[in-house]
Backbone bond lengths (Angstrom), bond angles and torsions (degrees), N, CA, C in turn:
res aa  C-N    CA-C-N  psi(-1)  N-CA   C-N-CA  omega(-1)  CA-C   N-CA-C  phi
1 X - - - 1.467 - - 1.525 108.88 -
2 X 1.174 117.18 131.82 1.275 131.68 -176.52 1.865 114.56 -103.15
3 X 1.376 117.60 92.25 1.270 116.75 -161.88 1.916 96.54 -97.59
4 X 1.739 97.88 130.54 1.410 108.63 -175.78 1.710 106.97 -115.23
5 X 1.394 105.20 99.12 1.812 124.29 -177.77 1.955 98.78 -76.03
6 X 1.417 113.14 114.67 1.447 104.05 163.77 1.782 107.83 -156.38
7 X 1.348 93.13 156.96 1.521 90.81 -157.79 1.521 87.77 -122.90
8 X 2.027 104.40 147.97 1.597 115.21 -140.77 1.590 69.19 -120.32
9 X 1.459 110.14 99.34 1.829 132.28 147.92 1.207 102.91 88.08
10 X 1.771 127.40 19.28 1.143 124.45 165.23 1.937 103.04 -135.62
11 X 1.164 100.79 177.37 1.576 114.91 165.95 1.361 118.81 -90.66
12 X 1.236 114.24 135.33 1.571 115.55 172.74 0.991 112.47 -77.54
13 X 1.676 150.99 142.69 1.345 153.47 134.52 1.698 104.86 -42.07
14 X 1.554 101.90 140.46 1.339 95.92 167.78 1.329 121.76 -60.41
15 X 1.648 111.19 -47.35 1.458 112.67 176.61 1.613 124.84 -51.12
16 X 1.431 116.21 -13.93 0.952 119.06 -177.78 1.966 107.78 -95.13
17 X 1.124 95.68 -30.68 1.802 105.98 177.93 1.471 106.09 -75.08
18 X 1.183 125.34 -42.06 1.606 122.27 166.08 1.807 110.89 -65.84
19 X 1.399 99.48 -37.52 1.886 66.98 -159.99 2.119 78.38 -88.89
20 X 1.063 150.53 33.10 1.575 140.74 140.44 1.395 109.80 -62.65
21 X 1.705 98.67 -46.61 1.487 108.15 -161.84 2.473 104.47 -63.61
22 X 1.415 87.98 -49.69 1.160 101.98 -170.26 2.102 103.37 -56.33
23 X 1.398 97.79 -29.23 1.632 74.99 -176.09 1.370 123.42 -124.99
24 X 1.793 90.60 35.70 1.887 114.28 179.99 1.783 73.34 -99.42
25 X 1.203 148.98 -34.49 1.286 134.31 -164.34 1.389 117.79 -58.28
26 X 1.714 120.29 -22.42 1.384 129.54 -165.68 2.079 78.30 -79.47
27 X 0.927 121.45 5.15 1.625 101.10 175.19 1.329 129.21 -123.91
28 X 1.460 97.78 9.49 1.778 124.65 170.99 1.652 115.02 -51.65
29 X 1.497 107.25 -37.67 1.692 93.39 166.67 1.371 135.75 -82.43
30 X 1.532 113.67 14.55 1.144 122.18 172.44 1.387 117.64 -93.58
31 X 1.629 110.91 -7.74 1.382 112.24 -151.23 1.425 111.05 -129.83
32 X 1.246 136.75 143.36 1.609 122.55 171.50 1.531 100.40 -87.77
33 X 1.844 92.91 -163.95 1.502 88.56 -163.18 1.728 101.08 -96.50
34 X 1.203 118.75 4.29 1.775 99.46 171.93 1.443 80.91 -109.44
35 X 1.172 144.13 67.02 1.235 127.93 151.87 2.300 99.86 -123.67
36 X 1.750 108.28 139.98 1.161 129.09 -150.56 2.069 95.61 -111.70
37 X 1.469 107.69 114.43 1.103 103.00 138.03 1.918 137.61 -129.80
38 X 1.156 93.86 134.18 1.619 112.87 -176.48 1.581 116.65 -78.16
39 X 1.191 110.55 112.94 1.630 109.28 -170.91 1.839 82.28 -108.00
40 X 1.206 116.63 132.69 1.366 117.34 160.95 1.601 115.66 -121.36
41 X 1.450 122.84 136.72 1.229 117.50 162.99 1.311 130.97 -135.25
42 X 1.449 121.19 150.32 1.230 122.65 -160.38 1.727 115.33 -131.12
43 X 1.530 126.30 -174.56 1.386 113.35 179.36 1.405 98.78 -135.33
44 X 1.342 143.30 157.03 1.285 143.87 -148.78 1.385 92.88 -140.09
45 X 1.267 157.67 84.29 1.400 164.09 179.96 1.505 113.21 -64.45
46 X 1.347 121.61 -35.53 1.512 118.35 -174.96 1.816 95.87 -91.15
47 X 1.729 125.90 -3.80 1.466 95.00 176.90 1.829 98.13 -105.47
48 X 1.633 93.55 -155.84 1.768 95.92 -161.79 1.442 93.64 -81.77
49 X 1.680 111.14 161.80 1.478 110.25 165.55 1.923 126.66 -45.87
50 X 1.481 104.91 -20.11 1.085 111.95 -162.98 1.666 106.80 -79.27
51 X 1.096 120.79 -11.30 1.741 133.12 -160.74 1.823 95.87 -144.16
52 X 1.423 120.71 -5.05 1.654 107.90 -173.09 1.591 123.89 -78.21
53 X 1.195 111.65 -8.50 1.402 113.23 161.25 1.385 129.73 -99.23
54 X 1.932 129.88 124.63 1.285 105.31 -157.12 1.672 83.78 -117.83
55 X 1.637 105.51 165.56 1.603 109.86 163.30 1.523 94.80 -131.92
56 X 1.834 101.86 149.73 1.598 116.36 -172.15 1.557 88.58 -120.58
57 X 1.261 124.50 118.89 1.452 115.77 157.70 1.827 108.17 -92.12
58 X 1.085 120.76 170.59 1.571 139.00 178.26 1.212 115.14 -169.52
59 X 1.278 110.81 111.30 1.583 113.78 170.11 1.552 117.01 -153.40
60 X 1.214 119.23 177.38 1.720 105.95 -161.88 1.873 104.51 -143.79
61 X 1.257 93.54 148.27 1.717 104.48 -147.17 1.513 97.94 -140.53
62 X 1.400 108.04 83.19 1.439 133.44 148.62 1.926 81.55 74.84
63 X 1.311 99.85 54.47 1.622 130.71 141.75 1.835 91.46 78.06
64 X 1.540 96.29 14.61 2.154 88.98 161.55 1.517 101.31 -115.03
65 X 1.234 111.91 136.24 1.347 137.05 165.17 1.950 108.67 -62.06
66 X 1.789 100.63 118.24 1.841 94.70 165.49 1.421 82.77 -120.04
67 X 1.366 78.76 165.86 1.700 107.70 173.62 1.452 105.81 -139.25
68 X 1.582 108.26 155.49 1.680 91.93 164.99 1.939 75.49 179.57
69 X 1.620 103.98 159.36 1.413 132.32 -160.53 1.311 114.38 -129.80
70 X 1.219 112.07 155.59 1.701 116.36 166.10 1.335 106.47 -155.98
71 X 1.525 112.26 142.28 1.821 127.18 168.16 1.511 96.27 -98.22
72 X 0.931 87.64 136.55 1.732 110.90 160.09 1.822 155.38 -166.63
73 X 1.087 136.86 176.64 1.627 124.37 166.52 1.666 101.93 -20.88
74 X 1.335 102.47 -83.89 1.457 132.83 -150.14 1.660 109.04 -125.08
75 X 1.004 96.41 137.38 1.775 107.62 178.92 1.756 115.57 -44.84
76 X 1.581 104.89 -37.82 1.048 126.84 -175.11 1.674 119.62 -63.97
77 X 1.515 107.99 -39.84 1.765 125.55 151.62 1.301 111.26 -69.33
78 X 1.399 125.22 -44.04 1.473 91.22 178.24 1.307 115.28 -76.70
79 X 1.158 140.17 -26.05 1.368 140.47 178.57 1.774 102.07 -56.57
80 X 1.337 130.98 -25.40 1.634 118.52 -166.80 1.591 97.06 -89.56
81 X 1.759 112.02 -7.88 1.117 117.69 -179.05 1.519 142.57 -81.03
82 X 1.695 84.08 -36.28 1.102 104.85 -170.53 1.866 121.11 -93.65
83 X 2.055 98.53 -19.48 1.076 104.45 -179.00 1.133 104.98 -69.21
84 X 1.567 105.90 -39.63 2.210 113.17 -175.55 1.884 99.01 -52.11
85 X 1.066 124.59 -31.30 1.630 119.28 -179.88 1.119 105.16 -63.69
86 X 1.252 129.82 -73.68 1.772 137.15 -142.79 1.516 80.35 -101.27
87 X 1.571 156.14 -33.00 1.652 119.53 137.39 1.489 108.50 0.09
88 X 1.445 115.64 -83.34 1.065 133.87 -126.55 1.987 102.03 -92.16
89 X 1.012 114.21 -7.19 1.214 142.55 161.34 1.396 119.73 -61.94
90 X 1.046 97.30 -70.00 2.137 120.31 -169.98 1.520 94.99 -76.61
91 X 1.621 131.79 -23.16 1.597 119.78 164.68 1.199 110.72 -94.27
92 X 1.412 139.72 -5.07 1.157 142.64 179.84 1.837 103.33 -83.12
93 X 1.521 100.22 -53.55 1.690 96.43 168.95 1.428 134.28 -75.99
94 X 1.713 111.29 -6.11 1.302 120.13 171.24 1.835 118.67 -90.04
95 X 1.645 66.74 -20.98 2.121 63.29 168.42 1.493 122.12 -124.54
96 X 1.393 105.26 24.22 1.953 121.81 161.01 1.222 101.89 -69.99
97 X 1.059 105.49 137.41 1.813 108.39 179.25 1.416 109.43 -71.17
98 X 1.430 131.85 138.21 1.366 121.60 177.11 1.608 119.31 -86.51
99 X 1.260 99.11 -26.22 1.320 103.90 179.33 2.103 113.17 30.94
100 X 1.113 104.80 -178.15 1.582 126.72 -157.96 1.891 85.20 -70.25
101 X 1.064 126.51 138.69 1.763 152.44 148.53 0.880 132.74 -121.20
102 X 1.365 118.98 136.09 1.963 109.17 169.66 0.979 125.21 -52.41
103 X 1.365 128.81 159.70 1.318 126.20 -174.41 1.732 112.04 -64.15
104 X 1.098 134.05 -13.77 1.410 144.41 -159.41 1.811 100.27 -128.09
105 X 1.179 112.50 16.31 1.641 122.85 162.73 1.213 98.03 -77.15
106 X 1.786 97.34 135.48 1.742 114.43 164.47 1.578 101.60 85.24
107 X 1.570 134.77 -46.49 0.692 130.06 173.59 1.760 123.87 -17.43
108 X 1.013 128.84 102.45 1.514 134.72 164.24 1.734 96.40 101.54
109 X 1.310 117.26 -3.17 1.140 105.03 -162.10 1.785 113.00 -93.62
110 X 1.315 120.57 172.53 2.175 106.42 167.57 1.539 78.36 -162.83
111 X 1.333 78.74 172.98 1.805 111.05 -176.47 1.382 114.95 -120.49
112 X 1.541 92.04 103.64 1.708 107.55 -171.43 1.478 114.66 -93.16
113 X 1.021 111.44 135.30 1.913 100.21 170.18 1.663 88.21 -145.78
114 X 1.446 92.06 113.83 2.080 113.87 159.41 0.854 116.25 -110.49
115 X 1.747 109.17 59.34 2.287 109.08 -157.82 1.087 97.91 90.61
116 X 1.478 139.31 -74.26 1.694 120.14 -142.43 1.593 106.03 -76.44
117 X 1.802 105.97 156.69 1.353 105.54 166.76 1.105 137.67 -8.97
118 X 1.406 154.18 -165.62 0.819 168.38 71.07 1.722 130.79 -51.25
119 X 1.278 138.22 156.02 1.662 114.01 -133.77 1.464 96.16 -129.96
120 X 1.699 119.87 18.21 1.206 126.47 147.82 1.488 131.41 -91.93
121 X 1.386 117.58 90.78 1.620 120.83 171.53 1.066 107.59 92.92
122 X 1.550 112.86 139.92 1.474 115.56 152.26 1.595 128.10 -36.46
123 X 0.941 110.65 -58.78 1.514 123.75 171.44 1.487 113.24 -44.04
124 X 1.274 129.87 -35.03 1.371 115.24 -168.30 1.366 96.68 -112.29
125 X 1.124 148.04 -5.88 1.855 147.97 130.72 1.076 111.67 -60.33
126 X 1.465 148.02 -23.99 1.366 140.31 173.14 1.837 89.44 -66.90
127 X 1.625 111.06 -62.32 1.668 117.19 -175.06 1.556 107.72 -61.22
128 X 0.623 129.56 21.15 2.272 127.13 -173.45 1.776 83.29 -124.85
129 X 1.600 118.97 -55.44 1.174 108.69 -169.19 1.575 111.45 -73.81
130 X 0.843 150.35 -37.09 1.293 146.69 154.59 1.244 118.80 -31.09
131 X 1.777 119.22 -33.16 1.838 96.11 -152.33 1.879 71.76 -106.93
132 X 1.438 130.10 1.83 1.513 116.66 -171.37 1.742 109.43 -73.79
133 X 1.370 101.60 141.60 1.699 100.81 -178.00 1.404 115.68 -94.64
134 X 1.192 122.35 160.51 1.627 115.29 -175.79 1.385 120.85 -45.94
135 X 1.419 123.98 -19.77 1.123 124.59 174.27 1.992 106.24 -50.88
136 X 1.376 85.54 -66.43 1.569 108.28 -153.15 2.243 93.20 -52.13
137 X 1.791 104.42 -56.86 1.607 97.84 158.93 1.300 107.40 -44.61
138 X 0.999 132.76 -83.47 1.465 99.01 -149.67 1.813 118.95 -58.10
139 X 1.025 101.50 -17.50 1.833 92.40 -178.61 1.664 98.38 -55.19
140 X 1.225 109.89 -41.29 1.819 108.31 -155.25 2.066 97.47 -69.87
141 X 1.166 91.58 -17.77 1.897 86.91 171.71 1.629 124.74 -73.71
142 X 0.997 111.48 94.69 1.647 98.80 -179.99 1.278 90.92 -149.20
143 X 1.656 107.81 -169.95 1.498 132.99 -163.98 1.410 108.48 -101.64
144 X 1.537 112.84 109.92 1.458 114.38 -177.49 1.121 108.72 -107.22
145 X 1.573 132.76 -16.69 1.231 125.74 167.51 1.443 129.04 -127.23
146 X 1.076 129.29 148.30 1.755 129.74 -176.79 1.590 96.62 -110.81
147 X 1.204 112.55 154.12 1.814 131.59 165.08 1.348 97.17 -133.26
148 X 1.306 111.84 156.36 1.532 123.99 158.97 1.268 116.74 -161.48
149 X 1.311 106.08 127.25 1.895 112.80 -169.70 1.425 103.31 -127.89
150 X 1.709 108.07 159.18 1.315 107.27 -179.14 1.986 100.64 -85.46
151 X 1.283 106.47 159.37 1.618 98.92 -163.90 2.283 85.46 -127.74
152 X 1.051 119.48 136.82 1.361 148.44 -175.23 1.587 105.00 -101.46
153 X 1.390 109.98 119.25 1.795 108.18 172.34 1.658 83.56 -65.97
154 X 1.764 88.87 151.56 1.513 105.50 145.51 1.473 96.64 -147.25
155 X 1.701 107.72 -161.26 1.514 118.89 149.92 1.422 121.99 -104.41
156 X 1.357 93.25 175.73 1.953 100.03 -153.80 1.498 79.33 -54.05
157 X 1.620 136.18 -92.22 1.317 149.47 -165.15 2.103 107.36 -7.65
158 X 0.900 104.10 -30.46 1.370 118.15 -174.81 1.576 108.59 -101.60
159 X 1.324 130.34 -27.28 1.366 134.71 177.17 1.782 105.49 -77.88
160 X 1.573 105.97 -33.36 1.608 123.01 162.54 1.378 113.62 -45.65
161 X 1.593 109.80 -73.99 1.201 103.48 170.53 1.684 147.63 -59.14
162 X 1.630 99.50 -28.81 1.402 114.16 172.78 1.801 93.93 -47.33
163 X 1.579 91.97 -78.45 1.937 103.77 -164.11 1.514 110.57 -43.08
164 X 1.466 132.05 -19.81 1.244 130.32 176.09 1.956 104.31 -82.25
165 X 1.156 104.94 -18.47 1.374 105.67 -159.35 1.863 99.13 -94.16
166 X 1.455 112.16 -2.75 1.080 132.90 -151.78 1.674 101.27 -113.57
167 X 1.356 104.60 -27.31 1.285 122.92 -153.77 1.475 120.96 37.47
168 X 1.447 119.50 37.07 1.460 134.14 176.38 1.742 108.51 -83.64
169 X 1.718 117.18 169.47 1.204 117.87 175.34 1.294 123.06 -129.26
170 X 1.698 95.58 19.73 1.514 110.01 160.15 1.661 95.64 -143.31
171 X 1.480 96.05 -179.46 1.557 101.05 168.95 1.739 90.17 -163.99
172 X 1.594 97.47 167.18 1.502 116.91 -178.52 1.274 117.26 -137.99
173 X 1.178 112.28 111.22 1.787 109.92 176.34 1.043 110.63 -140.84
174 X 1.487 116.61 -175.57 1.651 129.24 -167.68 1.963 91.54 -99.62
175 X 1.008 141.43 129.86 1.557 124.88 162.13 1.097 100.59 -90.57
176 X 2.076 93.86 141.03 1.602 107.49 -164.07 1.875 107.28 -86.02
177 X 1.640 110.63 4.49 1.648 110.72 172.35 1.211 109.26 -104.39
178 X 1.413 117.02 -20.62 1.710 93.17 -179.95 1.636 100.57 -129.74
179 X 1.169 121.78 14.95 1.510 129.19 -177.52 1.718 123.84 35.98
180 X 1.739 90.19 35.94 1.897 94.01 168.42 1.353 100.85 -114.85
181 X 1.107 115.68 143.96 1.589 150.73 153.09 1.251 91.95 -29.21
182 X 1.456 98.16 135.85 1.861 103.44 -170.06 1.722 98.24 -165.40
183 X 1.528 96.63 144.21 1.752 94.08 178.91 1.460 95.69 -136.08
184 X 1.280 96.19 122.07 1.525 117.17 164.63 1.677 117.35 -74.02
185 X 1.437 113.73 137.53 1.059 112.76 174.41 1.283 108.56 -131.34
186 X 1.777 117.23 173.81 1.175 95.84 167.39 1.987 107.23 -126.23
187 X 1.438 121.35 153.73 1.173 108.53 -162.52 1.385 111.43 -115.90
188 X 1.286 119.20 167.73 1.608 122.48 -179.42 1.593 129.70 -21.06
189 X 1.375 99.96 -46.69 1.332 117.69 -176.08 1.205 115.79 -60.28
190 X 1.571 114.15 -51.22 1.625 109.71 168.42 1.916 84.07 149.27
191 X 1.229 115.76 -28.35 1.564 129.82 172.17 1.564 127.21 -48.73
192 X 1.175 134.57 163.97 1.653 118.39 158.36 1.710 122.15 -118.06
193 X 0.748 86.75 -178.52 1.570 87.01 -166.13 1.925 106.21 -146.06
194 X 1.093 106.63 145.44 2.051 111.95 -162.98 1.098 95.39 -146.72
195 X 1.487 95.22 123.60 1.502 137.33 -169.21 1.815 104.29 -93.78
196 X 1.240 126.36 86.28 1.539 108.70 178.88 1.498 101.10 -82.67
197 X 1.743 147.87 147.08 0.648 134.82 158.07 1.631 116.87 -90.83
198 X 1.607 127.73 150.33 1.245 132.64 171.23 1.283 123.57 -136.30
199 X 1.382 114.61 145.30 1.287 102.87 -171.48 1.389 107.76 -70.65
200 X 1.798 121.76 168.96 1.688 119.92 178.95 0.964 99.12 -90.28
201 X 1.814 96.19 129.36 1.314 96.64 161.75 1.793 97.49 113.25
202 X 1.239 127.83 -30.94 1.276 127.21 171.25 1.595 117.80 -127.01
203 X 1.656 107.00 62.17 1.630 126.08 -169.95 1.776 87.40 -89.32
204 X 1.077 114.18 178.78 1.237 133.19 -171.30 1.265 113.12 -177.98
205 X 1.547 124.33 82.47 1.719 125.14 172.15 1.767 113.14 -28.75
206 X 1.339 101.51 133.80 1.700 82.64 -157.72 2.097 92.02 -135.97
207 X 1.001 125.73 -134.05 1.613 119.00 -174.38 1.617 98.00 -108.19
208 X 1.443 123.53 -15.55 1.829 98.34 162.90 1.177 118.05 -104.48
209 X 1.348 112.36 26.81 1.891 105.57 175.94 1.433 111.80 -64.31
210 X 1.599 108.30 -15.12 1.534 109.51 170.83 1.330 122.55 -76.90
211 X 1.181 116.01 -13.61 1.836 114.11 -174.35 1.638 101.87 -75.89
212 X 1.680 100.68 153.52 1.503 113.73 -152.03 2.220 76.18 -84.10
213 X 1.379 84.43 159.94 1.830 98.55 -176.60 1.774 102.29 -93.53
């Protein structure tokens, strides 16, 4: 295995290119000898010191491409990080059963991990999610779906009944006395509670600043 160390708009330290080299070797039995892996690393300036150094491994395993990443302190942590991932990768695909495929299986396809699972077994996504750092969670949080409804003034007394009629534990309407966007909820006690939103900075004490919170 021929391991290729290069760093994307900076210089590598030697100490840092030897000890890559030294612990891309724990992945020599996956690999013959014309087979190429590329460790790349880079530095991220707009995040915190704690996540500003990243490492990219790439290497290819009986002609499929893995990949897998780590943020960290020091180049040197993400590298103990990232090898334990795509480890855990290259035994996950050596011991998937191959069983019978079409001839046009795999075609165009590779096995990426930037943090998330990997898509063999419970067991080896329970182990991907464990060794992932808050960075990599929070990427997998985002917005996969939008709704949009038309919304009807009423009054609160009627926004009560809608959300009960709804059997929901919020609700959203226009209020038909002061015409702001308002979400009803309902709270522990058994009571509700109304959320007016305002912009900052243009509040205005108004006739429920008296209701208990």
């Amino acid at each position: 295995m021929r391991t290729i160390v290069k760093g994307k708009n900076i210089d590598v330290p030697d100490s840092v290119r030897q000890y890559a080299e030294r612990k891309m070797r724990r992945l020599e039995r996956f690999l013959d000898d014309r087979s190429e892996a590329v460790v790349e690393l880079s530095t991220e300036q707009h995040r915190s010191g704690a996540d500003s150094q990243i490492v990219e491994v790439t290497l290819v395993v009986d002609g499929q491409p893995l990949r897998s990443h780590a943020a960290g302190p020091t180049h040197q942590a993400c590298l103990d990080i990232v090898i334990d991932r795509i480890e855990r990768q290259a035994v996950d695909f050596r011991e998937k059963p191959k069983g019978k495929a079409r001839p046009d299986a795999g075609k165009g396809k590779r096995i990426v991990d930037d943090g998330e699972p990997t898509l063999y077994g419970k067991a080896a996504a329970a182990a991907a999610a464990a060794a992932e750092s808050p960075e990599d969670q929070a990427r997998r949080s985002r917005i996969v779906q939008t709704k949009r409804f038309a919304i009807e003034p009423m009054f609160e007394e009627d926004a009560v009944a809608r959300m009960e009629e709804l059997g929901h534990v919020f609700f959203i309407f226009v209020n038909a006395e002061t015409e702001r966007l308002c979400v009803l909820y309902k709270r522990n006690g058994g009571d509700y509670g109304l959320i007016e939103p305002v912009i900052a900075g243009q509040y205005t004490p108004g006739r429920n600043d008296h209701r208990a919170g």
